[in-house]
Structure formats: C-alpha cells, structure tokens
N, CA and C of each residue as an Amber inpcrd file, in Angstrom:
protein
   312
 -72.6820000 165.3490000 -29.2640000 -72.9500000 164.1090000 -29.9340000
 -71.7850000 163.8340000 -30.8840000 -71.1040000 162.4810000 -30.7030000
 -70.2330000 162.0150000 -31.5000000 -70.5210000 160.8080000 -32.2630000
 -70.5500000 161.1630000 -33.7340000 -70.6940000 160.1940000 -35.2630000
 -70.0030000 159.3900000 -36.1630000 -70.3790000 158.6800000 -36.6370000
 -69.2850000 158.2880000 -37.7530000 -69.5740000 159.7540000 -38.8850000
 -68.6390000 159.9610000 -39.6570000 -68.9770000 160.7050000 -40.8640000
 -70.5960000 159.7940000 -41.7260000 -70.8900000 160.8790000 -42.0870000
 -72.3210000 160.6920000 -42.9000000 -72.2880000 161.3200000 -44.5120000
 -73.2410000 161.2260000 -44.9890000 -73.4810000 161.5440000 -46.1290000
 -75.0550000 162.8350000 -45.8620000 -75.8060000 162.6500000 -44.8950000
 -76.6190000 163.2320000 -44.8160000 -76.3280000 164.9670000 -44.2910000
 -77.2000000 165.4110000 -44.7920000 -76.9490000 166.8860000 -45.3500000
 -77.9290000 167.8060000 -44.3820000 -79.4920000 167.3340000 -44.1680000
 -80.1510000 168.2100000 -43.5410000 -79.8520000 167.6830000 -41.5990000
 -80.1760000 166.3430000 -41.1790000 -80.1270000 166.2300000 -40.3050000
 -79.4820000 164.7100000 -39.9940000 -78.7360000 164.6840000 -38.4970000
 -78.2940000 163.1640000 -38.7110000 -79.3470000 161.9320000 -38.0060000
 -79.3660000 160.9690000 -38.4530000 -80.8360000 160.3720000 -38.2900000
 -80.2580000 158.9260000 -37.9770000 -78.7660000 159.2290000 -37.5910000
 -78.5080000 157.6030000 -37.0240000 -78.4070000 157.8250000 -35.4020000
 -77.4160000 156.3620000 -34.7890000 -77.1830000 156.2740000 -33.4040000
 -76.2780000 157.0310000 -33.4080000 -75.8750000 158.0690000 -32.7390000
 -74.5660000 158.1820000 -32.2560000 -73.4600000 157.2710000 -31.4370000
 -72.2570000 157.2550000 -31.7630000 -71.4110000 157.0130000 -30.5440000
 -71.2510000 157.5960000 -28.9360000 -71.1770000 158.6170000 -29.0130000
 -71.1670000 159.4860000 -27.9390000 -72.5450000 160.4830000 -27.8010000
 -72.7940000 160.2400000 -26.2670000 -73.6920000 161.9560000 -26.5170000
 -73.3180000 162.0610000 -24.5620000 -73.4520000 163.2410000 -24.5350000
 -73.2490000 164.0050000 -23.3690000 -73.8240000 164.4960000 -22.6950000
 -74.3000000 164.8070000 -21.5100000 -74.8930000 164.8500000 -20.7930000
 -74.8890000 166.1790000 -19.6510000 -74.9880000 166.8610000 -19.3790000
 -74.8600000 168.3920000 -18.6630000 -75.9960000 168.3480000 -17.7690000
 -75.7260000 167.7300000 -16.4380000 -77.1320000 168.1430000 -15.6800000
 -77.3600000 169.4300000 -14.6890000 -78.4050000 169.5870000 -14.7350000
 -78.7950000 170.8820000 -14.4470000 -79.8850000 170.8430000 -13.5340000
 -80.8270000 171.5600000 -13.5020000 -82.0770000 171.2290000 -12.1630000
 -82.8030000 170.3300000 -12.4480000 -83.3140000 170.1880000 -13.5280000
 -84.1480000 168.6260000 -13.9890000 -83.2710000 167.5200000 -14.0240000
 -82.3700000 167.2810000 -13.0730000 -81.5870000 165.8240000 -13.0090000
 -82.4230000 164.4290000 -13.6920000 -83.4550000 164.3230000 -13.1590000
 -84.2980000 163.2430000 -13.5630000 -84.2690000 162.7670000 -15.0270000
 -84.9440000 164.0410000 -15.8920000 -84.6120000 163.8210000 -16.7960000
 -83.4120000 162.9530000 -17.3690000 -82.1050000 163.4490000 -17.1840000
 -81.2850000 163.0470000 -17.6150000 -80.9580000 161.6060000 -17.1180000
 -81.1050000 161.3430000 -16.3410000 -80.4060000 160.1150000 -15.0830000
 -80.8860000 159.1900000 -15.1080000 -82.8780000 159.5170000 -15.6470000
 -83.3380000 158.3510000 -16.1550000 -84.0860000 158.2370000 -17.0730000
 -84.9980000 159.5400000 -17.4780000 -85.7090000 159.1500000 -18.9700000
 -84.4550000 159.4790000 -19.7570000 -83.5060000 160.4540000 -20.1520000
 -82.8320000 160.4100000 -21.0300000 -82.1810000 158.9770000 -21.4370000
 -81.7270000 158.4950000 -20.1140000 -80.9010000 156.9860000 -19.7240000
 -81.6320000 155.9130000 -20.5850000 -83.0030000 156.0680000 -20.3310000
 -83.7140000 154.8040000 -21.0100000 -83.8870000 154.9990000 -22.6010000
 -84.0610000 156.2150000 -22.8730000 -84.0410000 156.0110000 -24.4390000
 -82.7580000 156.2620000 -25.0930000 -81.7810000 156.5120000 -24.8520000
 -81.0210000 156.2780000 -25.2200000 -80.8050000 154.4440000 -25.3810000
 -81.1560000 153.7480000 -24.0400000 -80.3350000 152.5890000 -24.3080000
 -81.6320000 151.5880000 -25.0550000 -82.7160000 152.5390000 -25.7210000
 -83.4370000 151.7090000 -25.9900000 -82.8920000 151.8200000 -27.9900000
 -81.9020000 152.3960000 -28.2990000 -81.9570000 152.3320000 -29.4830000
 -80.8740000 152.2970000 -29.5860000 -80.3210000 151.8500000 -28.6560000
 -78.5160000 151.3130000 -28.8540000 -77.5490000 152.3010000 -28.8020000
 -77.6850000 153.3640000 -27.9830000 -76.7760000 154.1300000 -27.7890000
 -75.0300000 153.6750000 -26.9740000 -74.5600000 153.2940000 -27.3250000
 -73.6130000 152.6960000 -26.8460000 -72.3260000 153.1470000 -25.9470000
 -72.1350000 154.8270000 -25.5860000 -71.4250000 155.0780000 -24.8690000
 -72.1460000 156.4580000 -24.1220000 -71.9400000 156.9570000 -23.0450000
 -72.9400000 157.7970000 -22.7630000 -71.9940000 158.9120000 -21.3990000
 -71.9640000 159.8300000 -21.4520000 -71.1150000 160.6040000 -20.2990000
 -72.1660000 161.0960000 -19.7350000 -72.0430000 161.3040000 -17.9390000
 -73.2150000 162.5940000 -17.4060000 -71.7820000 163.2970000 -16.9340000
 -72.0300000 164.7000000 -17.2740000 -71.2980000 166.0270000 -16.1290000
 -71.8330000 166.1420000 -14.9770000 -71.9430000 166.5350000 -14.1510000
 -72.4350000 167.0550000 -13.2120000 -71.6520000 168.0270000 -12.7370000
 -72.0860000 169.5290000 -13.0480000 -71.1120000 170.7800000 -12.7810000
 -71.4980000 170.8850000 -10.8540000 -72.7860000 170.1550000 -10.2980000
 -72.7360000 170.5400000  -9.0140000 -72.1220000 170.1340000  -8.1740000
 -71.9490000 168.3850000  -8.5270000 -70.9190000 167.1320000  -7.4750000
 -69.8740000 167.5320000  -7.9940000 -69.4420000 168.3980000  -9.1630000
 -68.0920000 168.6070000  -9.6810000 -67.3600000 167.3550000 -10.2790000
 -68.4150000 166.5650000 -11.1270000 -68.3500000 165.2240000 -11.5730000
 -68.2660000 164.6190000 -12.7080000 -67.4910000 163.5810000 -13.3520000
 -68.5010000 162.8110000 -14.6110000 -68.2270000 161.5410000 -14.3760000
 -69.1230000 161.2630000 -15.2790000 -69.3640000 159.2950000 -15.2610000
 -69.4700000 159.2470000 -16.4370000 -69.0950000 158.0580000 -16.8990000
 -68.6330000 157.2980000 -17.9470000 -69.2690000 156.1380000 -18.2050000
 -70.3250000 155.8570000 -19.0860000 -71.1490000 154.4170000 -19.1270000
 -71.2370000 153.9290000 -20.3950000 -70.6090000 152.3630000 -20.2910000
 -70.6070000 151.7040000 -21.8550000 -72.1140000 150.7670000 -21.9790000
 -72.7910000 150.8870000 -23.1190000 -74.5390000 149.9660000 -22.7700000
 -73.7910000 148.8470000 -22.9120000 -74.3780000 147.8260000 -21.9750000
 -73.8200000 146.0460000 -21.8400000 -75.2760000 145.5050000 -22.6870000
 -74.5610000 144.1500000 -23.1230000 -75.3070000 143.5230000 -24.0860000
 -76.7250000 143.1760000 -23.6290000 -76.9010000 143.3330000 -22.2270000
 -78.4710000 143.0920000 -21.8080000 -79.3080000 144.6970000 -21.7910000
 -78.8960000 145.8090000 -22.6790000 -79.2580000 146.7320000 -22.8140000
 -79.5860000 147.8610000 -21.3660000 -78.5820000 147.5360000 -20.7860000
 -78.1620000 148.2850000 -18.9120000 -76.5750000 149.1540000 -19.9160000
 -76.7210000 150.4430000 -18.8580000 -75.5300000 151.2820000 -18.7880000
 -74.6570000 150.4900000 -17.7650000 -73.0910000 150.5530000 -17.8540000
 -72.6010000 150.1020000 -16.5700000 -71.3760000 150.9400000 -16.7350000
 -71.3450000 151.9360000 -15.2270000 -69.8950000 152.5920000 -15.3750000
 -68.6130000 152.2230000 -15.1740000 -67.8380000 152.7010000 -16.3170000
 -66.3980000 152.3870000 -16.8460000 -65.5980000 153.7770000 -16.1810000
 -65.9260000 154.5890000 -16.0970000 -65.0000000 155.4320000 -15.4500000
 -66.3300000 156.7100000 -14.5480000 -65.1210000 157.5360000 -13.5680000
 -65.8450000 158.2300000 -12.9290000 -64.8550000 159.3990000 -12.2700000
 -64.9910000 160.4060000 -13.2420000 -63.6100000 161.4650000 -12.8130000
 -64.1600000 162.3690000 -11.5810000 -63.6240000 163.5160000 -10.5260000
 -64.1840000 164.1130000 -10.1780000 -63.0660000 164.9050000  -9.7710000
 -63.8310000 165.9950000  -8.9580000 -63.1730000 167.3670000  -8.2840000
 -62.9340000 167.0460000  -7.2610000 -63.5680000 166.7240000  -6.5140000
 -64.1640000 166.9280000  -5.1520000 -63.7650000 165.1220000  -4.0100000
 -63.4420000 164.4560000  -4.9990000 -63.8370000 162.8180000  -4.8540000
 -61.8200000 162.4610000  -4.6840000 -61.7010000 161.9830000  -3.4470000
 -60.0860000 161.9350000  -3.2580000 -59.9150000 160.6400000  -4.0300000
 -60.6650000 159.6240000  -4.3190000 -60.8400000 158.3390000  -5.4900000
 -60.8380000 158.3660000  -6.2500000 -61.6320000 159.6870000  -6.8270000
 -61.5430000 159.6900000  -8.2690000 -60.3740000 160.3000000  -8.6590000
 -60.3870000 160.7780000 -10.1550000 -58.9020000 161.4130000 -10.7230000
 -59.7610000 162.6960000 -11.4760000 -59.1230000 163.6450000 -11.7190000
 -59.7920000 164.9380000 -12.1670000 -59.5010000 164.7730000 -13.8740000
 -58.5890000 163.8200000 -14.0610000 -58.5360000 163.3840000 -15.3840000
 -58.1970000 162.0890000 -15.7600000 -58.6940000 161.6160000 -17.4290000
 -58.4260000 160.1120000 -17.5230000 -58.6110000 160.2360000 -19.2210000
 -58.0050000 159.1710000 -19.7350000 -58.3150000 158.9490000 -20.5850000
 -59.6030000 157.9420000 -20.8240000 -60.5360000 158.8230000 -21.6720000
 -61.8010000 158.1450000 -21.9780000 -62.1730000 157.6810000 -23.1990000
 -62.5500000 156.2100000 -23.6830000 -62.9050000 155.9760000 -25.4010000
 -64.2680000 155.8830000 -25.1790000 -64.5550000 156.3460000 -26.2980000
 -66.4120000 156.6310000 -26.9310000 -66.7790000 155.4060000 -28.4890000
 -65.7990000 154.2880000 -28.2340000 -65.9920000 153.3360000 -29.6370000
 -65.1070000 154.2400000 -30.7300000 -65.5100000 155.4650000 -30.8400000
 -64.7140000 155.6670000 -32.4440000 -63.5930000 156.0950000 -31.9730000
 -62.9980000 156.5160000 -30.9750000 -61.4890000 156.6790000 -30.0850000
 -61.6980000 157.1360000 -28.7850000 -60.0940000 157.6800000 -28.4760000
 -60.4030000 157.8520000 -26.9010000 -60.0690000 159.1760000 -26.9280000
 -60.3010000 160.2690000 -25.7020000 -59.6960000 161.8040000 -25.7880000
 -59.7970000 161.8800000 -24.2860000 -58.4550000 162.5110000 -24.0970000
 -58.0770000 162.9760000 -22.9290000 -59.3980000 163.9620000 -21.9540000
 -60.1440000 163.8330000 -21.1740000 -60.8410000 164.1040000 -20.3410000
 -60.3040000 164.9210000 -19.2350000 -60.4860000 166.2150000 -18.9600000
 -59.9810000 166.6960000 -17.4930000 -60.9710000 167.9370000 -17.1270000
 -61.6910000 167.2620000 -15.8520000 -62.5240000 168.4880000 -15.5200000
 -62.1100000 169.5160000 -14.9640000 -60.8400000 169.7650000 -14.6730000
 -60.2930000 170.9440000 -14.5380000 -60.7530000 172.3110000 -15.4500000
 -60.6620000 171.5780000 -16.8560000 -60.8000000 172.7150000 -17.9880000
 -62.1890000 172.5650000 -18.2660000 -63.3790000 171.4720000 -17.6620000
 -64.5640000 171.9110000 -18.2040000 -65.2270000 172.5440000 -16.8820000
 -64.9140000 172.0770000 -15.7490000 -65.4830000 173.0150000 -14.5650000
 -65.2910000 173.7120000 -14.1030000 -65.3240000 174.8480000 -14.0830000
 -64.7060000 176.2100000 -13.0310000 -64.5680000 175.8600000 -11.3970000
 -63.4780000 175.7290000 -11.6490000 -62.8280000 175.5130000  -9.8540000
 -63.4350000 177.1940000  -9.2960000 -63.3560000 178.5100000 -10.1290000
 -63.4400000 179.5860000  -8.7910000 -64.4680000 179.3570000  -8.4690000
C-alpha cells in the first residue's frame, strides 16, 4: 500500500494511492470482491501480480467508478514487456518482473 505521508500514528485510515495485489488460489477474491471495494471508496490505482500467468496488470479507477487497464507486463506474453515504467498518482517506479518473479 502506497500513501501520502500522514500524521496518524496507530493506524492509516485514509485511501491509499496504490495497493497491490498477489494472487494466489483464491483468485476470486482478488479479481473481484477485492476489485469492488476498493473502487467503491475511491481507490484510484490498483496492480494484480499474478506469479502463475507470470503477470501484472495495471488499472487506473475511471470517473464512472470501473478499473480500466493502463498497462500489462508479462513473462510469458511475446506483447507484453517484462518491464515498464508504471505511475501510482504520487509517481512512477520502474516495474520489472524479472526481479519480482522467479524465472527458475
């Protein structure tokens, strides 16, 4: 999860900019209840991994409160690129699933 700086001390209790996504055997979860509450409180930039397609996606929320993907890196995908530069609103950072997925 990525923030503006806060003042709060025990827990952070706003929207984030960024939050991330790691799917695992409960895909569902993530793909669509996570999907919906997030965009129900204005989450505004949102990544899924997928360590199995050897994947990520990249989704900015559009003003009718829908995700729509802006980028889509992969391993495996001769279209995609294994790296890109990605912004989350508060900047952008170099992305490469090389170094987050284990190719062995």
């Amino acid at each position: 999860m990525v923030y503006r700086r806060t003042d709060e001390t025990v827990r952070y209790t706003g929207t984030p900019a960024l939050a991330v996504e790691v799917l695992s055997t409960d895909r569902r979860d993530v793909l669509v209840v996570n999907t919906t509450k997030y965009a129900a409180v204005g989450l505004a930039h949102s990544w899924v991994v997928d360590p199995r397609d050897r994947g990520l996606d990249a989704y900015v929320l559009d003003e009718d409160a829908t995700y729509r993907r802006v980028a889509q890196l992969g391993l495996d995908d001769d279209e995609a690129p294994a790296s890109a530069e990605l912004s989350f609103g508060l900047g952008t950072v170099l992305v490469d699933l090389r170094q987050l997925i284990d190719e062995a």
